[in-house]
PDB file of N, CA, C and O in Angstrom:
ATOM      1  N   UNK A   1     126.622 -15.654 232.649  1.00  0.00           N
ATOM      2  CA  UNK A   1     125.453 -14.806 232.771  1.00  0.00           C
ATOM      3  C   UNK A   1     125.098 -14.249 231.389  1.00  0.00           C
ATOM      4  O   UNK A   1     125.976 -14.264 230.527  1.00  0.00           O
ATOM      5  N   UNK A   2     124.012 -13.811 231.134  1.00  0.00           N
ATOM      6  CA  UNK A   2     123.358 -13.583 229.874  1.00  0.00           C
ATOM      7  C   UNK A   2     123.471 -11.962 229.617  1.00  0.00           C
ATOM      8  O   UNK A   2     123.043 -10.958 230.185  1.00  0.00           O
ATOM      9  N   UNK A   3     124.238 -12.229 228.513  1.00  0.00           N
ATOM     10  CA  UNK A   3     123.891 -11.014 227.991  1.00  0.00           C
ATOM     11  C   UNK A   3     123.022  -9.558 227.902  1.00  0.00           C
ATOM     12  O   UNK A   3     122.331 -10.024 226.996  1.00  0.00           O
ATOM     13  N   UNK A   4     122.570  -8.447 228.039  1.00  0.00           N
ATOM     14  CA  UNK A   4     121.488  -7.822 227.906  1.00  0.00           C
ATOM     15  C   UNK A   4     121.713  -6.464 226.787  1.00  0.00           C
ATOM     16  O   UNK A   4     122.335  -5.403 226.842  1.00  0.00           O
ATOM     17  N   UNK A   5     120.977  -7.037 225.929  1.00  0.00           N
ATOM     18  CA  UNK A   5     121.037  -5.464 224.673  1.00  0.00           C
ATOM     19  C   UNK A   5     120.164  -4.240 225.418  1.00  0.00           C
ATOM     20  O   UNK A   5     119.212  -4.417 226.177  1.00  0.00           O
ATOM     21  N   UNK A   6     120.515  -3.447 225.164  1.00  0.00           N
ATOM     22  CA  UNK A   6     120.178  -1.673 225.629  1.00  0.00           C
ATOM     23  C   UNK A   6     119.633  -1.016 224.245  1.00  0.00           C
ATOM     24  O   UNK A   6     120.523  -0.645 223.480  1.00  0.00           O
ATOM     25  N   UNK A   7     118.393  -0.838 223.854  1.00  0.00           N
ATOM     26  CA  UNK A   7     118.173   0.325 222.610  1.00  0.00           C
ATOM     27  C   UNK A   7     118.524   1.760 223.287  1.00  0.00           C
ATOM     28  O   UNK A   7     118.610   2.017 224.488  1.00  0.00           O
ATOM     29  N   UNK A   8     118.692   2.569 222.236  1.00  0.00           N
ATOM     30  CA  UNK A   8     118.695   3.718 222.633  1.00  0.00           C
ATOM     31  C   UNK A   8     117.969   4.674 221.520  1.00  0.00           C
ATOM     32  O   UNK A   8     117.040   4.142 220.911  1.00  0.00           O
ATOM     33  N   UNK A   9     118.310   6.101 221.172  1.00  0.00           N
ATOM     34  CA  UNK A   9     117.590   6.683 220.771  1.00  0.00           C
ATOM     35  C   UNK A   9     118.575   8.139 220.528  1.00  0.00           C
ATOM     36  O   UNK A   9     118.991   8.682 221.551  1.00  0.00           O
ATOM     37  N   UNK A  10     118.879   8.658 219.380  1.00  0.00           N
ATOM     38  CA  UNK A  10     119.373  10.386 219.921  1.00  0.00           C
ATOM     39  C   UNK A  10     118.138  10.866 219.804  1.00  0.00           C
ATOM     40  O   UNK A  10     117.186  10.198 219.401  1.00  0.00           O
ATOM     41  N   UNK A  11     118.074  12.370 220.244  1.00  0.00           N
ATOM     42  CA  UNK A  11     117.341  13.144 219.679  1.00  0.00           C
ATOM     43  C   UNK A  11     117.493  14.033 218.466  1.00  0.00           C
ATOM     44  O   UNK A  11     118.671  14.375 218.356  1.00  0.00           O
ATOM     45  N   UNK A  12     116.744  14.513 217.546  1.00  0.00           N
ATOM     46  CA  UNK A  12     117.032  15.189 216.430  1.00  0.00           C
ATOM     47  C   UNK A  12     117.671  16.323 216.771  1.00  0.00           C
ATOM     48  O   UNK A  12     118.449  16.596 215.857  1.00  0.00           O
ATOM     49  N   UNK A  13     117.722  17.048 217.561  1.00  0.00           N
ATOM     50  CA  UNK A  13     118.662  17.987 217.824  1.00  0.00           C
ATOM     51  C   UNK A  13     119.944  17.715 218.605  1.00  0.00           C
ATOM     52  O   UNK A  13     120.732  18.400 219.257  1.00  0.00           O
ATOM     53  N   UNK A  14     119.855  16.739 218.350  1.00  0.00           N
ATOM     54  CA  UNK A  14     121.160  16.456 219.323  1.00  0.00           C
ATOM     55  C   UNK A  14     122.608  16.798 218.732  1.00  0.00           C
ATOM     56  O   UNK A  14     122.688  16.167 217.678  1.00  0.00           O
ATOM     57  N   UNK A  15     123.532  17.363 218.901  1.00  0.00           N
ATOM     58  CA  UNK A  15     124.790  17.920 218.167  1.00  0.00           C
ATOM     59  C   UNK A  15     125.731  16.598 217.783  1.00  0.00           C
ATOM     60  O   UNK A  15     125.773  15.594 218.494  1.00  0.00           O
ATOM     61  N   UNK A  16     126.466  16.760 216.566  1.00  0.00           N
ATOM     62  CA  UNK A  16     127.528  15.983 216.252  1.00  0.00           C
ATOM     63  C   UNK A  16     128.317  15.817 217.671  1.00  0.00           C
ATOM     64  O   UNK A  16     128.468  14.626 217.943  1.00  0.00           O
ATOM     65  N   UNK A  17     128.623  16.322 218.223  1.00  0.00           N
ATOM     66  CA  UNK A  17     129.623  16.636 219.838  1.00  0.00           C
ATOM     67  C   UNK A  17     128.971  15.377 220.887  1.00  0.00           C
ATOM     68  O   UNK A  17     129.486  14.319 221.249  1.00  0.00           O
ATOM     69  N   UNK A  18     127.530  16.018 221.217  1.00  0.00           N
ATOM     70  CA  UNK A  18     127.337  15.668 222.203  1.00  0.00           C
ATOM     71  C   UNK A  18     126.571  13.568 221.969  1.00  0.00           C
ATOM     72  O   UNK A  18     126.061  12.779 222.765  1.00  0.00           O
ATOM     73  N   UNK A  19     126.898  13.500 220.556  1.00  0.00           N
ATOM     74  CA  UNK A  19     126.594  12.193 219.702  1.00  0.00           C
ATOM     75  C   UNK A  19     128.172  11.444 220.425  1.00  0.00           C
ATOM     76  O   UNK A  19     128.244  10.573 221.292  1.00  0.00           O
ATOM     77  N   UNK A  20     129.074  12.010 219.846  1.00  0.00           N
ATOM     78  CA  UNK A  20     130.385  11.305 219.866  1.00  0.00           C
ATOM     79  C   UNK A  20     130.548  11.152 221.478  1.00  0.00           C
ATOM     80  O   UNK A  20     130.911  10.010 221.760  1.00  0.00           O
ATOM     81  N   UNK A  21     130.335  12.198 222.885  1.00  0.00           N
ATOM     82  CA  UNK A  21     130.461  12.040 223.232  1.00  0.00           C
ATOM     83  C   UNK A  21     129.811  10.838 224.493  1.00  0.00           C
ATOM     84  O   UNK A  21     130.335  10.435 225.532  1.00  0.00           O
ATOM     85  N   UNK A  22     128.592  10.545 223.921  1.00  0.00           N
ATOM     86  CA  UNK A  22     127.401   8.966 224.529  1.00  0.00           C
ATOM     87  C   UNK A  22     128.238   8.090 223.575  1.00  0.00           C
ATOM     88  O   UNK A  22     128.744   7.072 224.047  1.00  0.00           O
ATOM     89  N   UNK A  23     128.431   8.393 222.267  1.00  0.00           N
ATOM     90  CA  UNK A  23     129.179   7.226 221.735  1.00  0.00           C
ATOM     91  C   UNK A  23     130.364   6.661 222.499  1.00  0.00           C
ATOM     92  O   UNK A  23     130.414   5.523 222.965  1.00  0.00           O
ATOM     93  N   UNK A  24     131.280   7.555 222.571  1.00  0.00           N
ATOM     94  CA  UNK A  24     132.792   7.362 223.575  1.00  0.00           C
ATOM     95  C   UNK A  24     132.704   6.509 224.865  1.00  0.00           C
ATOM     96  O   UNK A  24     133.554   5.799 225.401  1.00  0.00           O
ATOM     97  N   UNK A  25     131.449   6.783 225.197  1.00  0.00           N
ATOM     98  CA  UNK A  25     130.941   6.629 226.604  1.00  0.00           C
ATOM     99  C   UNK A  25     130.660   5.031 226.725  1.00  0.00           C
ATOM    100  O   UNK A  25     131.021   4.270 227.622  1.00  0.00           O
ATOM    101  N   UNK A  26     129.910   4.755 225.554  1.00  0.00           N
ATOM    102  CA  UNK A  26     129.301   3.679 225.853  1.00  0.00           C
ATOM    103  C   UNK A  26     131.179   2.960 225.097  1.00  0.00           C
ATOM    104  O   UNK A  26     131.537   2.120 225.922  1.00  0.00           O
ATOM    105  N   UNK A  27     131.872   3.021 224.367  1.00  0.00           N
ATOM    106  CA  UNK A  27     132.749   2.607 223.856  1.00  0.00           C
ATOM    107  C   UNK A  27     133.730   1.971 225.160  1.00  0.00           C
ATOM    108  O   UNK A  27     133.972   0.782 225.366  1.00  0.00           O
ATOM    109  N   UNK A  28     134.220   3.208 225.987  1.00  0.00           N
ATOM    110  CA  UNK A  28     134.508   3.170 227.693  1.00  0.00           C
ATOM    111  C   UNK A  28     133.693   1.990 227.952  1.00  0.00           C
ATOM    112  O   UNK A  28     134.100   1.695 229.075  1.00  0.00           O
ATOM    113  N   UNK A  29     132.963   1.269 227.706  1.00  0.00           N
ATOM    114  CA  UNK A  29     132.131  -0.089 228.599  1.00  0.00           C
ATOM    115  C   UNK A  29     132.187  -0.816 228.071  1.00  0.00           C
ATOM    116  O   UNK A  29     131.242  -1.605 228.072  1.00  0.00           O
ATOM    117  N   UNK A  30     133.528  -1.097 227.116  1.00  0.00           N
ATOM    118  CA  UNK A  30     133.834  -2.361 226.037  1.00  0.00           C
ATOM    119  C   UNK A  30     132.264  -2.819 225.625  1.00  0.00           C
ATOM    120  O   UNK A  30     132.208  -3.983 225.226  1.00  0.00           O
ATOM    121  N   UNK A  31     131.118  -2.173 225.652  1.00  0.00           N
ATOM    122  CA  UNK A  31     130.380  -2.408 224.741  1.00  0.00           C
ATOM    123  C   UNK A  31     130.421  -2.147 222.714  1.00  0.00           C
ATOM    124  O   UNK A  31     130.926  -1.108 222.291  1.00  0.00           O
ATOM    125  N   UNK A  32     129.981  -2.952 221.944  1.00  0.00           N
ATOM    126  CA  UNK A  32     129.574  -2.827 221.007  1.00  0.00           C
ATOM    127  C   UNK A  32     127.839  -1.890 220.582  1.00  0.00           C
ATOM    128  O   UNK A  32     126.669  -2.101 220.903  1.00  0.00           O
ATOM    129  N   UNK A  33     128.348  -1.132 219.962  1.00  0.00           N
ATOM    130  CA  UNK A  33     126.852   0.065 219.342  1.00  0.00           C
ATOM    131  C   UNK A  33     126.777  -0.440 218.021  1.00  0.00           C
ATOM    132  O   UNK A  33     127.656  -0.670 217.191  1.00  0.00           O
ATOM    133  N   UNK A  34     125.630  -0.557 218.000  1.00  0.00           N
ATOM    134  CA  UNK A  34     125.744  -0.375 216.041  1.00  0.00           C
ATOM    135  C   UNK A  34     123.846   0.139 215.822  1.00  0.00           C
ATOM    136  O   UNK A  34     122.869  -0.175 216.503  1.00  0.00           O
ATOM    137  N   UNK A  35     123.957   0.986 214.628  1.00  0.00           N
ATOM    138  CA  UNK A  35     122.340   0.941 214.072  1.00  0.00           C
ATOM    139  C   UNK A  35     121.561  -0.108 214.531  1.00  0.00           C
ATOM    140  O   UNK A  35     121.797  -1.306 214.379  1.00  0.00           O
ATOM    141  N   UNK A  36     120.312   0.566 215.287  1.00  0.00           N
ATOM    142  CA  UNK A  36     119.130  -0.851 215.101  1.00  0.00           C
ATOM    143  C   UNK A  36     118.520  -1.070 213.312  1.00  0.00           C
ATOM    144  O   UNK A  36     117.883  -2.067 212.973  1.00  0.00           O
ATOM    145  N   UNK A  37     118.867   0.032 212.388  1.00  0.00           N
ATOM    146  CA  UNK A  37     118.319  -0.117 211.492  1.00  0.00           C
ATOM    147  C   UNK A  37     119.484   0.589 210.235  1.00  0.00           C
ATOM    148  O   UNK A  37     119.083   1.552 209.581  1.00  0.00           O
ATOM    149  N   UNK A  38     120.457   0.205 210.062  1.00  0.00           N
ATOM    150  CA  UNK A  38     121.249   0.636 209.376  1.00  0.00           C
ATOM    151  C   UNK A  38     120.778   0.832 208.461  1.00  0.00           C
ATOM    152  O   UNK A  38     119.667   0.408 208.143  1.00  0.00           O
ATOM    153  N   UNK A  39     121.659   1.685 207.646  1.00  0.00           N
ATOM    154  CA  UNK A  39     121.533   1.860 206.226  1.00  0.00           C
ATOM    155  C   UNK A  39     119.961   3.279 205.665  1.00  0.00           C
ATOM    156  O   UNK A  39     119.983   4.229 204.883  1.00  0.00           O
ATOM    157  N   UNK A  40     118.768   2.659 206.619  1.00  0.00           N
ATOM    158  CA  UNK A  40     117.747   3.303 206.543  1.00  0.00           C
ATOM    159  C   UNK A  40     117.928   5.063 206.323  1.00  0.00           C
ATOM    160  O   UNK A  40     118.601   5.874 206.957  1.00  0.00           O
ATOM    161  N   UNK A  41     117.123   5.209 205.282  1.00  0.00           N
ATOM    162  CA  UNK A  41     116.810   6.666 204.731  1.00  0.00           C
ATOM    163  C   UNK A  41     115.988   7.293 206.119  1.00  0.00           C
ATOM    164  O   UNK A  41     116.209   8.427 206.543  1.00  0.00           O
ATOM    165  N   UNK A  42     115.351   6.676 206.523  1.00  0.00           N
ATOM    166  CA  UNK A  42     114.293   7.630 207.417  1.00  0.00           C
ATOM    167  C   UNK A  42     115.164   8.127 208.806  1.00  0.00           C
ATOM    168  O   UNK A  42     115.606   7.376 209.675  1.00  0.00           O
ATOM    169  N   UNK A  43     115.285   9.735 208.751  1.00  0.00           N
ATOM    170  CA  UNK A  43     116.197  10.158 209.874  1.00  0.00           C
ATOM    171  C   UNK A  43     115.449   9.724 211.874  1.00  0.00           C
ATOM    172  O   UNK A  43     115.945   9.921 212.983  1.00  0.00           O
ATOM    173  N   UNK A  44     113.965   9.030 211.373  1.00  0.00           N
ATOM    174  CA  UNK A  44     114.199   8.670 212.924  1.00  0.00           C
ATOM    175  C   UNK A  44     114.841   7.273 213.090  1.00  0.00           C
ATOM    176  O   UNK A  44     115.629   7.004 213.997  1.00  0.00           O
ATOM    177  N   UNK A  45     114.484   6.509 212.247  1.00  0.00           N
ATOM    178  CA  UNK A  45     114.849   5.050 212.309  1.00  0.00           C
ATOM    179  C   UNK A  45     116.705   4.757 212.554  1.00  0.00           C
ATOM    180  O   UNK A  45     117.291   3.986 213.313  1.00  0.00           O
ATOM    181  N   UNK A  46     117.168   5.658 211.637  1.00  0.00           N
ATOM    182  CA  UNK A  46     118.838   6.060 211.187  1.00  0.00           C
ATOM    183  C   UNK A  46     119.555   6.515 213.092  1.00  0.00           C
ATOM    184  O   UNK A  46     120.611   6.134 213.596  1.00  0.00           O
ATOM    185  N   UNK A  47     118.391   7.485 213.740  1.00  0.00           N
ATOM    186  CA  UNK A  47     119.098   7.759 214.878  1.00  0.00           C
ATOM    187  C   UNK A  47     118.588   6.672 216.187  1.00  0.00           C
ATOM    188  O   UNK A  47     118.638   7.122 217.332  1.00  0.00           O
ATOM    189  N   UNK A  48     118.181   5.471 216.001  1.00  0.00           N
ATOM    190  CA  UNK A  48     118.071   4.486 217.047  1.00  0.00           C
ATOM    191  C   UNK A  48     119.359   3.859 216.677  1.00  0.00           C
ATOM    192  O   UNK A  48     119.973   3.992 215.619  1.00  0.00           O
ATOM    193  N   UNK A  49     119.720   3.042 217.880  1.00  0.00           N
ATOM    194  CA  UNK A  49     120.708   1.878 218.134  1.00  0.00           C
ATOM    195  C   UNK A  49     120.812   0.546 219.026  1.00  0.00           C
ATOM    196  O   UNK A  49     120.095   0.285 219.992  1.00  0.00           O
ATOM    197  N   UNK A  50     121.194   0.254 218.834  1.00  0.00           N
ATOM    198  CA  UNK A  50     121.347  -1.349 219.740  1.00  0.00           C
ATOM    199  C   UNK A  50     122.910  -1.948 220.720  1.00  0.00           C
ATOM    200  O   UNK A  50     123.656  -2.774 220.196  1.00  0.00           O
ATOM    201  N   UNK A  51     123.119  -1.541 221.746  1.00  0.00           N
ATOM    202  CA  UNK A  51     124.286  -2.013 222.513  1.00  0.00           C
ATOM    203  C   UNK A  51     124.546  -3.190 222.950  1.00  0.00           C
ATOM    204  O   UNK A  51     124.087  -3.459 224.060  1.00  0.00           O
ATOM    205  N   UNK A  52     125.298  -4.174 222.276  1.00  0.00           N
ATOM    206  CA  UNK A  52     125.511  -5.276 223.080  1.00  0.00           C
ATOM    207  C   UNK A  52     126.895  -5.742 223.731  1.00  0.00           C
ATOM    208  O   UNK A  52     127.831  -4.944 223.687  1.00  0.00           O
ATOM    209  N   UNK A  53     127.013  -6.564 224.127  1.00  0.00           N
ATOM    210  CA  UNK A  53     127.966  -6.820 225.096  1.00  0.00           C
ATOM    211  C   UNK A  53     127.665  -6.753 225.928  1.00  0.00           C
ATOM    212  O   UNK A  53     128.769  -6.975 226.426  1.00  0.00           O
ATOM    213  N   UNK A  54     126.880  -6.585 226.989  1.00  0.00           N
ATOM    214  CA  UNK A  54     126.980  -5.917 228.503  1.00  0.00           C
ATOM    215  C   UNK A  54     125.948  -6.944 229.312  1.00  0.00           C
ATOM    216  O   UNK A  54     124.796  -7.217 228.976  1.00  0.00           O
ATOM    217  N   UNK A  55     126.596  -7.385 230.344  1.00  0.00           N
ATOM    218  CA  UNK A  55     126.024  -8.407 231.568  1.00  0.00           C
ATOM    219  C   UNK A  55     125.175  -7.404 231.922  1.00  0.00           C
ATOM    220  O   UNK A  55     125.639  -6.264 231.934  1.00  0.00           O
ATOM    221  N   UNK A  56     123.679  -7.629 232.304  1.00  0.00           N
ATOM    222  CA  UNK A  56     123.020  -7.173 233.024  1.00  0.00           C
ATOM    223  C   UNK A  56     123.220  -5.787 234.312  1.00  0.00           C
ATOM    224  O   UNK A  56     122.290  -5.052 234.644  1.00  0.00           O
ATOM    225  N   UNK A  57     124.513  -5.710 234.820  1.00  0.00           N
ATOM    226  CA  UNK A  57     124.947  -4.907 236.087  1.00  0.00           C
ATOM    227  C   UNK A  57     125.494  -3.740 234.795  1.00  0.00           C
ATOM    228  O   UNK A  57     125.155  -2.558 234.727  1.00  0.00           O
ATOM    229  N   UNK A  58     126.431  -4.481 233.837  1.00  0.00           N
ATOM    230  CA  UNK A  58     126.862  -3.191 232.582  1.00  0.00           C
ATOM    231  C   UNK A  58     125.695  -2.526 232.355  1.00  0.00           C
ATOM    232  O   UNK A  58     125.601  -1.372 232.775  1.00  0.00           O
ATOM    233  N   UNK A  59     124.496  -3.191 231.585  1.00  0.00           N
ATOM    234  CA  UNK A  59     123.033  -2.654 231.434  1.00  0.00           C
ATOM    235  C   UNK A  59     123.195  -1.481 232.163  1.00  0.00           C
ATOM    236  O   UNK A  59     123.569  -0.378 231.764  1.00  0.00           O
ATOM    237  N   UNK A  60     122.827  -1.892 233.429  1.00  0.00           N
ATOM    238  CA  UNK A  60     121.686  -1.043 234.658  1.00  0.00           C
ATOM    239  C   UNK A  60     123.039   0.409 234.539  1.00  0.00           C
ATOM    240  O   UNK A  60     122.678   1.585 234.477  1.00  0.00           O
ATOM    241  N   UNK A  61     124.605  -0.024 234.528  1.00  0.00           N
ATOM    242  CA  UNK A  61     124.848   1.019 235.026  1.00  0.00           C
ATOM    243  C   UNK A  61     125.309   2.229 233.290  1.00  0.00           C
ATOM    244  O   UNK A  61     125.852   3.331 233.363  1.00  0.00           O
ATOM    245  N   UNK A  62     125.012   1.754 232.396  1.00  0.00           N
ATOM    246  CA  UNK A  62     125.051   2.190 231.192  1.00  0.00           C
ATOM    247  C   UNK A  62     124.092   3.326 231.319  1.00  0.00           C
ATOM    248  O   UNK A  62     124.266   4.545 231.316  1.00  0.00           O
ATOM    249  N   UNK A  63     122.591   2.266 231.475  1.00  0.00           N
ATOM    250  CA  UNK A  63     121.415   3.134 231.429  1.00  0.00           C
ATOM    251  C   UNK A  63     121.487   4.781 232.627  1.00  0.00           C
ATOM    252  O   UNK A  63     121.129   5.956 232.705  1.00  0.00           O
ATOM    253  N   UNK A  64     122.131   3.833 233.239  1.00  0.00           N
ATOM    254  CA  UNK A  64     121.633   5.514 234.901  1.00  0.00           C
ATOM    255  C   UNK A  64     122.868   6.500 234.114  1.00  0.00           C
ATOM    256  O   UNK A  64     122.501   7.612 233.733  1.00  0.00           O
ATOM    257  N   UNK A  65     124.207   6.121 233.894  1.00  0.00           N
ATOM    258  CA  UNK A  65     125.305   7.293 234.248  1.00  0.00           C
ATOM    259  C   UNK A  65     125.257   7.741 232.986  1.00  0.00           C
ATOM    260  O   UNK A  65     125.468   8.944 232.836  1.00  0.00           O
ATOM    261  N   UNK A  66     124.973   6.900 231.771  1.00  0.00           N
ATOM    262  CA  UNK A  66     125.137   7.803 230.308  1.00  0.00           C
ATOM    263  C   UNK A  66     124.195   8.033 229.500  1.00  0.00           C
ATOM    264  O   UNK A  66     124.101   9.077 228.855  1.00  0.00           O
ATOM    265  N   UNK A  67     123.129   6.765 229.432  1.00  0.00           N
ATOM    266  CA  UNK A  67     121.884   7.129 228.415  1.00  0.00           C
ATOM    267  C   UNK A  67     120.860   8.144 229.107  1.00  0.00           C
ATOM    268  O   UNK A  67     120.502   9.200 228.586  1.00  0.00           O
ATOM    269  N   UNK A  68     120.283   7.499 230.820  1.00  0.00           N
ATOM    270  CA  UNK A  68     119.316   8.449 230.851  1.00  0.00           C
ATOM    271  C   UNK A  68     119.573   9.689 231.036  1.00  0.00           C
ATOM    272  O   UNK A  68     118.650  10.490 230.888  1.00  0.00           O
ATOM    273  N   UNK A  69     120.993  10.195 231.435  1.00  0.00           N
ATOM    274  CA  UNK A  69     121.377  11.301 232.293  1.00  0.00           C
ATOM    275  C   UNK A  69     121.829  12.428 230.762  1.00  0.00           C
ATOM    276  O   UNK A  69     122.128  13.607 230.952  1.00  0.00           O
ATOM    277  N   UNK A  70     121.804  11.821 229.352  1.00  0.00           N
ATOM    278  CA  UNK A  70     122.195  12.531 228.313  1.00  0.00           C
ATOM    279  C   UNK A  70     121.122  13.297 228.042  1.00  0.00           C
ATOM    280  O   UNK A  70     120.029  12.740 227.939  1.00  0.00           O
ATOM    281  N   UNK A  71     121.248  14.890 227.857  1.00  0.00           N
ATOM    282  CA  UNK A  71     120.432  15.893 226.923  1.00  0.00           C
ATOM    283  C   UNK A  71     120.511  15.184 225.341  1.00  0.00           C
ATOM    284  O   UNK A  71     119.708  15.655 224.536  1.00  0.00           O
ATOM    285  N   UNK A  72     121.248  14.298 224.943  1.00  0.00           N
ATOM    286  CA  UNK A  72     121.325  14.084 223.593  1.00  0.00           C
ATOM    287  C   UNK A  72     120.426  12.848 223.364  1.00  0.00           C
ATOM    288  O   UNK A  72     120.068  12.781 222.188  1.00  0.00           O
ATOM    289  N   UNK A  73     120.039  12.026 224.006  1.00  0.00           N
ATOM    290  CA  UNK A  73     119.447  10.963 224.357  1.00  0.00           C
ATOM    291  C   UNK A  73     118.011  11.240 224.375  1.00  0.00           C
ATOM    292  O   UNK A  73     117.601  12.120 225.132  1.00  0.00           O
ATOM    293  N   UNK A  74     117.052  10.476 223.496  1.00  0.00           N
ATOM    294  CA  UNK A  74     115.208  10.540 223.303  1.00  0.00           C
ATOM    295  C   UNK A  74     114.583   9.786 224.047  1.00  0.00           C
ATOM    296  O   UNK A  74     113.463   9.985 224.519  1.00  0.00           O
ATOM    297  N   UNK A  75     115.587   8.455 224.261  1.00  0.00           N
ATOM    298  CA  UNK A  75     114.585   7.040 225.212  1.00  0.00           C
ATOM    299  C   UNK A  75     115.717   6.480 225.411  1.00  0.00           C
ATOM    300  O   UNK A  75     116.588   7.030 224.737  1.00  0.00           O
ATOM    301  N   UNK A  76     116.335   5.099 226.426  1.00  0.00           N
ATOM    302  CA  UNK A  76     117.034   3.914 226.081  1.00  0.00           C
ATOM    303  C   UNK A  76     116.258   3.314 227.106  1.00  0.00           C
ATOM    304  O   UNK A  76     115.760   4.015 227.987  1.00  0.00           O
ATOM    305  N   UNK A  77     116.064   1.707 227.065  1.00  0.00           N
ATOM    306  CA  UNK A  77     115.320   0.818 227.322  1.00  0.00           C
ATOM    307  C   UNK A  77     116.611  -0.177 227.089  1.00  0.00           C
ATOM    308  O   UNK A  77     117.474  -0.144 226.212  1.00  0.00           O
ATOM    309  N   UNK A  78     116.384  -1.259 228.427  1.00  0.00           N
ATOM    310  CA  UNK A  78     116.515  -2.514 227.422  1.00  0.00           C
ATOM    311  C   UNK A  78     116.064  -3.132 226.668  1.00  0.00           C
ATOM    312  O   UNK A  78     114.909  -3.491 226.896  1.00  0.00           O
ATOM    313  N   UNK A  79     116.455  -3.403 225.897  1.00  0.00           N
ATOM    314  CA  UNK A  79     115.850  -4.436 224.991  1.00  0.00           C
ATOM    315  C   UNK A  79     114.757  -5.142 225.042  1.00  0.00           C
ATOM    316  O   UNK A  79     115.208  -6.184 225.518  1.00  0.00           O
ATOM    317  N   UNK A  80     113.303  -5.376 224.848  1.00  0.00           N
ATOM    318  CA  UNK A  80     112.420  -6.476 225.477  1.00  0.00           C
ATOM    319  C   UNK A  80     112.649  -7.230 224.742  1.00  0.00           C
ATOM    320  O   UNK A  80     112.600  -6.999 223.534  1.00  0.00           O
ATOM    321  N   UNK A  81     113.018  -8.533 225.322  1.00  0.00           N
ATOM    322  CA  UNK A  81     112.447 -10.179 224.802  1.00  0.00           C
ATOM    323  C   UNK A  81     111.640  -9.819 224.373  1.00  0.00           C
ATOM    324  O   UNK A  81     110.812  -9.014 224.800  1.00  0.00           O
ATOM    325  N   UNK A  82     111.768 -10.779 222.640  1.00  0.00           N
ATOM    326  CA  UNK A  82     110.230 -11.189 221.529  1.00  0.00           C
ATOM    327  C   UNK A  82     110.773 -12.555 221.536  1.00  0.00           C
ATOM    328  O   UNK A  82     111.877 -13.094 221.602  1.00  0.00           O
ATOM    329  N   UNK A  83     109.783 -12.824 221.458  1.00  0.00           N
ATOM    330  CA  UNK A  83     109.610 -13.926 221.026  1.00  0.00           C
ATOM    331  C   UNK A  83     108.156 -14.154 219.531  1.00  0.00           C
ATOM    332  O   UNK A  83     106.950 -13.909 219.575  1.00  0.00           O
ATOM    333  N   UNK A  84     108.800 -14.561 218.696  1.00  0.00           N
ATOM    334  CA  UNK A  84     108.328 -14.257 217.600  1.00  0.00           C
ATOM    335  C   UNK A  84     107.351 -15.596 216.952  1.00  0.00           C
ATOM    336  O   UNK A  84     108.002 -16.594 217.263  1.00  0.00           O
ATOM    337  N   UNK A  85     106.598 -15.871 216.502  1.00  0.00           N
ATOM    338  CA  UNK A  85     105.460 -16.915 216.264  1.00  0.00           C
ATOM    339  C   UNK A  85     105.400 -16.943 214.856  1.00  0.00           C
ATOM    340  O   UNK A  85     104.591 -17.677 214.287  1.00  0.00           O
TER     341      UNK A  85
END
């Protein structure tokens, strides 16, 4: 079964604490996190990310119990397919 990446999002107020603790969370789901835009100077770009690892059912249950349900959390979406031209 195919894979599905999860973006996510903190919010700018979101605390060092309550960062580590969506981080931990998603860590708990043998998923991989990393920057959607590493390295980047600009503090909104710096606080998006990209989760992969996770079968579709990981997805759905990532999104309900830790991303949408976080005060520290701005958006998470899956990922949309591009297809690029």
């Amino acid at each position: 079964m195919a894979q599905v990446p999860v973006q996510f999002q903190f919010l700018a107020k979101a605390t060092q604490a309550q960062r580590k603790r969506v981080l931990a969370a998603i860590a708990r789901s043998n998923a991989v996190v990393k920057p959607l835009f590493p390295n980047d100077p600009d503090r909104e770009l710096a606080r998006m990310f990209v989760v992969t690892g996770l079968k579709p059912s990981g997805a759905k249950l990532l999104l309900k119990k830790v991303l949408t349900s976080s005060n520290a959390v701005k958006f998470a979406e899956v990922q949309p397919a591009r297809r690029l031209v």
